[in-house]
C-alpha positions as CSV (number, residue, x, y, z in Angstrom):
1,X,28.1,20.0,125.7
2,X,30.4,19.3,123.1
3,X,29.8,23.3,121.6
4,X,30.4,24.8,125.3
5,X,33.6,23.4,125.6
6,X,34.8,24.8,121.8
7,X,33.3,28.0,123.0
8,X,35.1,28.5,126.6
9,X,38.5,27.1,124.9
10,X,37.8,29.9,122.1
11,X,37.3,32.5,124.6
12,X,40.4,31.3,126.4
13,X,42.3,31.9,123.4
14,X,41.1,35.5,122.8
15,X,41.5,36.6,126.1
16,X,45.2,35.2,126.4
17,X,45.9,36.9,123.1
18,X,44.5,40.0,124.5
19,X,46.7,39.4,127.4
20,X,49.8,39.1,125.5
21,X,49.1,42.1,123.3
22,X,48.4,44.3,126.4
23,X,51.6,43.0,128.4
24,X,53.5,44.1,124.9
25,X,51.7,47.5,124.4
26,X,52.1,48.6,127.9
27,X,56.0,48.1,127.3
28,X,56.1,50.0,124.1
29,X,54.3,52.7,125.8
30,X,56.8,52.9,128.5
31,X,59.2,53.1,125.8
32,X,57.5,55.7,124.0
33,X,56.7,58.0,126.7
34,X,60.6,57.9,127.9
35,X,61.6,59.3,124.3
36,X,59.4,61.8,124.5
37,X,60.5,63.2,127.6
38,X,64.0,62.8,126.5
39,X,63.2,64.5,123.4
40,X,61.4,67.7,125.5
41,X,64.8,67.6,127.8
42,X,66.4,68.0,124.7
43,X,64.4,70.4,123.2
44,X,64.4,72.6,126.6
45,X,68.2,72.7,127.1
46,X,69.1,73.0,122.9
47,X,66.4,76.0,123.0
48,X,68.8,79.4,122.2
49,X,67.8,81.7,125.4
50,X,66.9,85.5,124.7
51,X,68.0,87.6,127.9
């Protein structure tokens, strides 16, 4: 019983640490994917037009 209880508190563990890491990675994703449009924006508008 004793074993069970180290096991589900281990698992526990892992999983919030998974949590955490996801909650953080999903930010810096965000973050990511706004500089990269901002950088195509950028990239776009500097762009010298040929008529």
């Amino acid at each position: 019983m004793r074993s069970l209880l180290y096991i589900i508190a281990v698992i526990l563990i892992i999983g919030w640490a998974i949590g955490v890491f996801a909650y953080s990675a999903v930010g810096l994703i965000h973050a990511l994917l706004v500089i990269a449009i901002i950088a195509l924006l950028l990239g776009v508008i500097r762009r010298p037009t040929a008529i």
